[in-house]
C-alpha positions as CSV (number, residue, x, y, z in Angstrom):
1,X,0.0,0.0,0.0
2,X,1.5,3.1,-1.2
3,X,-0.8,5.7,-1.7
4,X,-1.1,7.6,1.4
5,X,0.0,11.4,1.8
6,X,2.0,11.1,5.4
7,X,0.4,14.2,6.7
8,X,1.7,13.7,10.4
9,X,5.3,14.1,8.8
10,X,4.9,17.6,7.4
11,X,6.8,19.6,6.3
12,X,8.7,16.6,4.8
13,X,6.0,14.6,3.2
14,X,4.2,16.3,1.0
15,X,1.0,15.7,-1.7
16,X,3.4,15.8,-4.3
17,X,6.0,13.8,-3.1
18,X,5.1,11.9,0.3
19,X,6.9,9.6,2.7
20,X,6.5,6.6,0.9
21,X,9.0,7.6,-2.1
22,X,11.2,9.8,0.2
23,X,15.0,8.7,1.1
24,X,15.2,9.4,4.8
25,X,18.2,7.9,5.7
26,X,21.0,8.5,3.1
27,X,21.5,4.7,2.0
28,X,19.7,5.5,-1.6
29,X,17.0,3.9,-1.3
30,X,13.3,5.3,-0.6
31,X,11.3,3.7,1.6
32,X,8.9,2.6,-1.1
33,X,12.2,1.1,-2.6
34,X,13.4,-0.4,1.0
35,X,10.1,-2.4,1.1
36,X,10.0,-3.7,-2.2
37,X,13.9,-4.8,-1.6
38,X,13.0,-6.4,1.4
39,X,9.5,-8.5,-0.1
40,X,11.3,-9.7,-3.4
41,X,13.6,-12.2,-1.0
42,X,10.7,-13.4,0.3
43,X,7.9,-14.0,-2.7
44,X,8.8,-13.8,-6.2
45,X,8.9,-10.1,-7.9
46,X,6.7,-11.1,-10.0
47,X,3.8,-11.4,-7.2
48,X,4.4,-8.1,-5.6
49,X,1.6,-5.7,-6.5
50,X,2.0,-1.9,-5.5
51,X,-1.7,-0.4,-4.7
52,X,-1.2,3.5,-5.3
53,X,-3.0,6.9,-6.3
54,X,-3.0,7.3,-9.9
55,X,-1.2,10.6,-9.5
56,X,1.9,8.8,-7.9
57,X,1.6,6.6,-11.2
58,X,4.3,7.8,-12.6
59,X,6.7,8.7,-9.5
60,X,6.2,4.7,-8.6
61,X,7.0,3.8,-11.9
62,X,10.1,6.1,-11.5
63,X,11.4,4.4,-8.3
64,X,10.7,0.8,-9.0
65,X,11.3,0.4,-12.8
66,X,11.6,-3.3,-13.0
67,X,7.8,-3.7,-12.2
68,X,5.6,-4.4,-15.2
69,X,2.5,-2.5,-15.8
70,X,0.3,-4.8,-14.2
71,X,1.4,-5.0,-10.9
72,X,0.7,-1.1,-10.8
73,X,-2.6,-0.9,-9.1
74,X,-4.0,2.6,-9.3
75,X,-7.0,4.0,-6.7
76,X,-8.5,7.0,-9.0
77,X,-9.4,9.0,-5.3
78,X,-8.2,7.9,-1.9
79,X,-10.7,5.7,0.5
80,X,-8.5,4.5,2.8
81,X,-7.2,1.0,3.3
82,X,-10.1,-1.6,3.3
83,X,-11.0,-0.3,-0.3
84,X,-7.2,-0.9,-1.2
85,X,-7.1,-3.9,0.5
86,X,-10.8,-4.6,-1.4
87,X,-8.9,-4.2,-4.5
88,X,-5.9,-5.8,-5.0
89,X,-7.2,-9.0,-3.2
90,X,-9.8,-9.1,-6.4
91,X,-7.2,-8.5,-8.6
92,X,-4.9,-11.4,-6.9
93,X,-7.8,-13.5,-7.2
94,X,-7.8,-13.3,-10.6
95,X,-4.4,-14.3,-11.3
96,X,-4.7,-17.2,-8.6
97,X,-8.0,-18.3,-7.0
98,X,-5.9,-19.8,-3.8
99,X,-2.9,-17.0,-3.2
100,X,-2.0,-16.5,0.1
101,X,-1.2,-12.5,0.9
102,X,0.8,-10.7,2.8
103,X,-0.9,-6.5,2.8
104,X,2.1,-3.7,4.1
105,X,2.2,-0.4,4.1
106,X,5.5,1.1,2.1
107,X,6.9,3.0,4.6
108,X,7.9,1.3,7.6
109,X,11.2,0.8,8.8
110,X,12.4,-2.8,9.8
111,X,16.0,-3.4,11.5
112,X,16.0,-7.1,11.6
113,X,14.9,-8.6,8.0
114,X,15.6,-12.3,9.1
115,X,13.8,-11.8,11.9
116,X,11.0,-10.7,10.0
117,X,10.9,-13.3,6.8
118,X,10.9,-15.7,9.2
119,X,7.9,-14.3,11.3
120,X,6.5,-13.8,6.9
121,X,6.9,-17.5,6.1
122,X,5.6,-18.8,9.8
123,X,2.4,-16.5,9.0
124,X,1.8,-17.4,5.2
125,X,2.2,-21.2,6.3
126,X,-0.7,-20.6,8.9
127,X,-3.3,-18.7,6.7
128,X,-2.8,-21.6,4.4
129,X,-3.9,-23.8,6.6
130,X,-6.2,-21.9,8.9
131,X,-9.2,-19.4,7.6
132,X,-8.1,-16.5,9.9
133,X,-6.9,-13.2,9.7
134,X,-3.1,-13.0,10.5
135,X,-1.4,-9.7,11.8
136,X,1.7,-8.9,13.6
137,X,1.6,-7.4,16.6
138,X,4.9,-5.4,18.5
139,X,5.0,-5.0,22.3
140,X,4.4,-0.6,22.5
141,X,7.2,1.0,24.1
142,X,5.2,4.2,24.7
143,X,1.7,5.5,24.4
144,X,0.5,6.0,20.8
145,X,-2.6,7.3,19.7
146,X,-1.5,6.8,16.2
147,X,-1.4,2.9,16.4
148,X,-3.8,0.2,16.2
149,X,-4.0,-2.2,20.4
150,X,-4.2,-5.7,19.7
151,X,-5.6,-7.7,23.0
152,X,-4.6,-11.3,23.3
153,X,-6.0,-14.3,24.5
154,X,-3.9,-16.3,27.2
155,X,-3.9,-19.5,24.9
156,X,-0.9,-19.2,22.5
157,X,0.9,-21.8,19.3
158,X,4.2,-20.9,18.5
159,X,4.1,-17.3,19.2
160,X,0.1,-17.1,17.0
161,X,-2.5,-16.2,19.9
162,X,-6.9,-15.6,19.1
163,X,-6.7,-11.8,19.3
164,X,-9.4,-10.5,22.0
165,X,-10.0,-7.1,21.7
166,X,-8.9,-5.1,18.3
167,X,-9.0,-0.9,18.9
168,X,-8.0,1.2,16.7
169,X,-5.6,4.7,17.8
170,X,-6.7,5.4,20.7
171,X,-6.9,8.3,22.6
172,X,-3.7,9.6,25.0
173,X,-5.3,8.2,28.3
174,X,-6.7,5.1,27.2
175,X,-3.1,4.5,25.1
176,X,-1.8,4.8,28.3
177,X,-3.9,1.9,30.5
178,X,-3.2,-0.3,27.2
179,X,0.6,0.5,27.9
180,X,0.5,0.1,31.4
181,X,-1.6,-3.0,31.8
182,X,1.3,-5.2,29.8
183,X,-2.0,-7.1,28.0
184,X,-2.0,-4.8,24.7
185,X,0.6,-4.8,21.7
186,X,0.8,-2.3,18.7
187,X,-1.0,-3.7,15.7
188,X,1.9,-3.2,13.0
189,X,-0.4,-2.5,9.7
190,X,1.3,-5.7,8.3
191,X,-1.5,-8.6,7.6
192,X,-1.8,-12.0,6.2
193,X,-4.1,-14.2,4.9
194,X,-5.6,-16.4,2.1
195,X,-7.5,-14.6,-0.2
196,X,-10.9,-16.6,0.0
197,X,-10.8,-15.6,3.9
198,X,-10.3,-11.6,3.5
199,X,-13.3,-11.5,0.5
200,X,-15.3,-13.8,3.1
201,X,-14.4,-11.1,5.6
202,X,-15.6,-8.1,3.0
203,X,-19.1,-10.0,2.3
204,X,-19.7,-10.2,6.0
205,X,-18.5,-7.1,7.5
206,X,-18.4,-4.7,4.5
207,X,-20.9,-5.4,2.3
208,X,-21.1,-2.5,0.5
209,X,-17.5,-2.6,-0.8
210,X,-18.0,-6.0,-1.9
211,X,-20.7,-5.1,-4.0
212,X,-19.1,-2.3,-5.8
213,X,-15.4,-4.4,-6.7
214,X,-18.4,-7.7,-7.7
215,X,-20.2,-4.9,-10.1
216,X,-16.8,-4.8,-11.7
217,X,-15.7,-8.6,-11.9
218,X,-15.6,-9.1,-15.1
219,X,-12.6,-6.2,-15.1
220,X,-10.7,-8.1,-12.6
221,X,-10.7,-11.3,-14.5
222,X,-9.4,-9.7,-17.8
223,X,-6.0,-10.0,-18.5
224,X,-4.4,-6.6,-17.6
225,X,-1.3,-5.9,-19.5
226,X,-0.9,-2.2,-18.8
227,X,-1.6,-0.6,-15.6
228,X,-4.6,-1.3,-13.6
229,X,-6.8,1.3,-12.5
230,X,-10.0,0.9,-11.2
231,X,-13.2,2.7,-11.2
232,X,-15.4,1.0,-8.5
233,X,-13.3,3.9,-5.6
234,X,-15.4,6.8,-6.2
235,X,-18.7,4.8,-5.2
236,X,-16.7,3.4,-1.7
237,X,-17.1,3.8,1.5
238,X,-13.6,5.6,3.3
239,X,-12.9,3.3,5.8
240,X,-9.7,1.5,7.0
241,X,-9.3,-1.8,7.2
242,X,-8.8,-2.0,11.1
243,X,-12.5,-0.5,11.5
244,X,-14.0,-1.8,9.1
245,X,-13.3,-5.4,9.4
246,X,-10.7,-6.1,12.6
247,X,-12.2,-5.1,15.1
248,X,-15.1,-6.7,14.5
249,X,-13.9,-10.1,12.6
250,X,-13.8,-13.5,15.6
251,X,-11.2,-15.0,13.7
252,X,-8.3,-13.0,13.8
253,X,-4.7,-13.4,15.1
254,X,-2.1,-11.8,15.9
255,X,2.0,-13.2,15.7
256,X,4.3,-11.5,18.5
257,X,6.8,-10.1,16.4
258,X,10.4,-8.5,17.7
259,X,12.1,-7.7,14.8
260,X,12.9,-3.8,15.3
261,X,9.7,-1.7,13.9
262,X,9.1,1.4,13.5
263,X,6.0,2.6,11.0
264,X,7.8,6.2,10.7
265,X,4.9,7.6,11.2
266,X,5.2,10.6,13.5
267,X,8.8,12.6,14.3
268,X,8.7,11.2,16.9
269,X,9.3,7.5,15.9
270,X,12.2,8.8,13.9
271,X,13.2,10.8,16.9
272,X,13.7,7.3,18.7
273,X,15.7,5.3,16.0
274,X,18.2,8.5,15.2
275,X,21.5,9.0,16.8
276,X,21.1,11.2,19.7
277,X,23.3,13.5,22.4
278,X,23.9,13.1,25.7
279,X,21.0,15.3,26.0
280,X,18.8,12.9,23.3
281,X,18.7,15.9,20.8
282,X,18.7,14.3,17.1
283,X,19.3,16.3,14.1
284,X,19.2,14.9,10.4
285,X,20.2,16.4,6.9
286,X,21.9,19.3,9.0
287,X,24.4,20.2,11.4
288,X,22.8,21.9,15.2
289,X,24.6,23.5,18.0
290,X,22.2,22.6,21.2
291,X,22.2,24.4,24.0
292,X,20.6,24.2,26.8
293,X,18.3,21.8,25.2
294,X,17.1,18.4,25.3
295,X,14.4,16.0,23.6
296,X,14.7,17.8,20.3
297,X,14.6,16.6,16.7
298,X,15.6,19.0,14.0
299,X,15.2,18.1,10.1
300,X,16.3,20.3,7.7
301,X,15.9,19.9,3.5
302,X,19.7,20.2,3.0
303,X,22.6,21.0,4.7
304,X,22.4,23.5,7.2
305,X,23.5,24.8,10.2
306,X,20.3,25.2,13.1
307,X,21.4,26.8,16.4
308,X,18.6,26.2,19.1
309,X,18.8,27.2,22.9
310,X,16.3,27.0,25.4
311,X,13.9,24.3,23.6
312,X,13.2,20.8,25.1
313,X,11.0,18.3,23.4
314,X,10.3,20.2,19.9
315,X,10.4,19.3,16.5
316,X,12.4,21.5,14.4
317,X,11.6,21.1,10.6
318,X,12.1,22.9,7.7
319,X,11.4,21.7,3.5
320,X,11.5,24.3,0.9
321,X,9.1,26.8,1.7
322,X,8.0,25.8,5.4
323,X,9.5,26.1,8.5
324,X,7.5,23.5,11.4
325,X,8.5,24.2,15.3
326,X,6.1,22.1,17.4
327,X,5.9,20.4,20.8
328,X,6.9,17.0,19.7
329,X,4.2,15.8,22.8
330,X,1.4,17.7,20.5
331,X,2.8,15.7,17.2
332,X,-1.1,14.9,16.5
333,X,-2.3,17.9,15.8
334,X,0.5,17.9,12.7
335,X,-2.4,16.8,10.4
336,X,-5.0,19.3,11.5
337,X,-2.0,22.1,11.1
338,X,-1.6,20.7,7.1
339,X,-5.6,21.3,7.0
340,X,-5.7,24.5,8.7
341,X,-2.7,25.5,6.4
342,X,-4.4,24.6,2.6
343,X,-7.3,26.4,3.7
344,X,-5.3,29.6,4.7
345,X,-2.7,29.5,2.3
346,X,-4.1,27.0,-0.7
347,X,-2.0,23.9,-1.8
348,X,0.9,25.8,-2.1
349,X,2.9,24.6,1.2
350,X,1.1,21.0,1.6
């Protein structure tokens, strides 16, 4: 899944060019081009399909030019992630009535890759074998209202326990008692399953969706040789898959995972995986003199020199034309400041 803006890491990600296709860590590679890397030693390239807004068409194409035109899946208008989802589980259907799939977003960051093909392969053999919904979960290491709690039943099989509760991004003070009462673990956005039990899970749960991508079956099952875009979006309902299905689905699981995640989502889960100061200040793409500061990350679009004093627990960002200083603690609101920006100022600075 690759078609998402990354609002919440403004100034950096942007509508024209988000996250997804952005290099954040100097090694030449986007993270859209990390993920793909890391998927092709697992499943063939061949089977790796990349679900995206049309108007990143070309950008995709761009950064991943060994793909042919029919693993380009293109969403006309974005609805979220159980439309996505909806979509490219027809498609895959088409090409092989029995697949087993793995759904992840393009822009998380993953330390160990053994770590995690194994926990891939362990989780593809058990949705073979089992009609459930497979995700995997990480034990939080702080409250996070931007992540998905997964609840777990005591009973366990080699690390795959019945999920019991499923809620999806919290607020601040019920992140916390998840955190605190050692029961919850983050739900990493990274699924499996067979594709007979995710369209069983569409007919049941969302109904509507199902009926829109059926209207247009006769689209999936012919032979795409150029891009595929599909028109059944517009008529959609925007909702993610972790609503619209998760949470209330009695057959999904969830595989303890420890294989060093982080879904970049915020500042402040780059903040924690960047080299840091004494004082666990962390600047990237820039030199900074701190002083008398601590808790601080500061991103700049090229090389420059930032000076900050006096300043503990900010993000410091600049990109071309926008300059971000913000409590890192208040790094939620970052998506209502990108709304109340476009309709101040226009598209100009989003």
């Amino acid at each position: 899944m690759s078609g998402g803006v990354g609002s919440r890491f403004w100034p950096f990600s942007k509508e024209d060019k988000p996250k997804q296709f952005l290099d954040f860590f100097g090694t030449g590679r986007s993270l859209l081009q990390s993920t793909y890397d890391r998927f092709k030693k697992i499943v063939p390239a061949e089977n790796i399909y990349i679900v995206t807004n049309d108007i990143y068409a070309e950008m995709t194409r761009a950064q991943l030019p060994e793909l042919k035109e029919n693993q380009l899946l293109l969403e006309p208008l974005r609805r979220n992630t159980a439309p996505a989802i909806a979509f490219a589980s027809f498609r895959i259907r088409a090409v092989n009535p029995q697949a087993n799939i793995i759904v992840a977003p393009s822009d998380h960051l993953i330390m160990n890759e053994d770590a995690f093909a194994n926990d891939i392969k362990k989780g593809l053999a058990f949705v073979a074998e089992n009609p459930v919904l497979l995700t995997l979960g990480i034990m939080p290491g702080r409250p996070e209202t931007g992540y998905g709690y997964i609840q777990v039943e005591e009973s366990c099989t080699d690390g795959i326990q019945k999920v019991k509760a499923f809620t999806e991004k919290p607020n601040l003070e019920l992140a916390k008692k998840f955190v605190e009462s050692g029961e919850f673990m983050w739900n990493s956005g990274i699924f499996l399953w067979n594709v007979n039990s995710i369209i069983d899970a569409f007919r049941k749960y969302l109904p509507d969706i199902i009926q829109k991508f059926n209207e247009g079956k006769e689209l999936f099952n012919t032979p795409q040789e150029k891009q595929f875009v599909d028109t059944s979006f517009p008529f959609c309902p925007n909702i993610s898959i972790d609503y619209g299905i998760l949470e209330k689905a009695d057959n999904v699981y969830v595989n303890i995972s420890n294989f060093g995640w982080s879904d970049l989502g915020t500042w402040g889960s780059l903040h924690e995986i960047s080299k840091c100061d004494d004082n666990n200040n962390a600047n990237l793409n820039c030199n900074a003199l701190f002083i008398e500061s601590s808790d601080n990350v500061v991103a700049m679009s090229e090389n420059k020199l930032v000076v900050l004093q006096g300043l503990d627990d900010y993000i410091v960002a600049e990109s071309d034309n926008v300059l971000l200083v913000c409590k890192k603690s208040d790094e939620q609101r970052i998506k209502q400041f990108v709304t109340d920006v476009k309709f101040r100022y226009g598209d100009e600075y989003v």
